[in-house]
N, C-alpha and C positions, 0 to 999 in steps of 0.2 A: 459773227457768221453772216452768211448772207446768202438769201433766199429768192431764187430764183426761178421765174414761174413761166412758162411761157404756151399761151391756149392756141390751138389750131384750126381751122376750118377748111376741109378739105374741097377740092374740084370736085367738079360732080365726076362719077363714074371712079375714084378710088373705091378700091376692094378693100376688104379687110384685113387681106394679105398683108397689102401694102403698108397698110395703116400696123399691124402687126411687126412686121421689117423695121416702120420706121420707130415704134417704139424700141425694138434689140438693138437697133444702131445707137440710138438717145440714151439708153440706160447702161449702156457697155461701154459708155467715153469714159464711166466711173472707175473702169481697172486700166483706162490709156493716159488718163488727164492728172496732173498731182491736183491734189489742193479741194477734188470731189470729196463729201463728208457723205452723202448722200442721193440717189436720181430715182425717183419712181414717173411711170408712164400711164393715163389710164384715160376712159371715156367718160365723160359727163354724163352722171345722172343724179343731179341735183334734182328735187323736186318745184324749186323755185318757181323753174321757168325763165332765170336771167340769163342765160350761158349767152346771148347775141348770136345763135349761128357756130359756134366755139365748141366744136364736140369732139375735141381731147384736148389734156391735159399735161405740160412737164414740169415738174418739181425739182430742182435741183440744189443743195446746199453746200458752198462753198465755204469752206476754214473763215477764207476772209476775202475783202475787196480785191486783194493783188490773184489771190490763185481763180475769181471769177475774171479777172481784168485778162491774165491770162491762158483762161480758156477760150475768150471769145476767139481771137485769130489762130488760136492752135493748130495745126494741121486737121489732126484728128475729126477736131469738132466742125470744119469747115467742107471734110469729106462728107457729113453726114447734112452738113445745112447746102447741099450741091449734090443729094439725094432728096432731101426734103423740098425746095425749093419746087421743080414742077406740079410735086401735087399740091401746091398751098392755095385756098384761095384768099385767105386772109392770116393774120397772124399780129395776138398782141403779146405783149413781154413786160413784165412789172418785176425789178426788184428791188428787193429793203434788205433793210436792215437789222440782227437783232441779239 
């Protein structure tokens, strides 16, 4: 399987509508996309203090390599990164293996 994480930093002046929206868009590719095992959306609060500015979070789990390989260009999921996209101010993506 493979896990797939990707943290967001919004623009200034996103609401938490938005940020709301773009969670139901992110966690609802799970009944459009095959090969999703798993998608949870949420806010950082780690007590750390490491987040870098990074205040949410997407989780996703893939069967395996090919049904992550493709979801990236999927339709679906590019609807939702062509919503995502203006409010981002940063954005990192880490995923393995396991």
């Amino acid at each position: 399987m493979i896990h797939h994480i990707a943290l967001f930093q919004w623009k200034p002046g996103v609401s938490a509508a938005q940020e709301a929206q773009v969670g139901r868009l992110l966690t609802g590719l799970k009944a459009r996309i095959p090969g999703i095992v798993s998608a949870s959306f949420g806010r950082q609060n780690s007590p750390e203090g490491l987040g870098k500015g990074m205040g949410v979070g997407l989780a996703v789990v893939f069967s395996d390599a090919a049904a992550r390989d493709a979801y990236l260009p999927h339709p679906a999921h590019q609807e939702v990164v062509a919503a995502l996209k203006p409010l981002l101010a940063d954005l990192v993506v880490l995923d393995y293996e396991f």
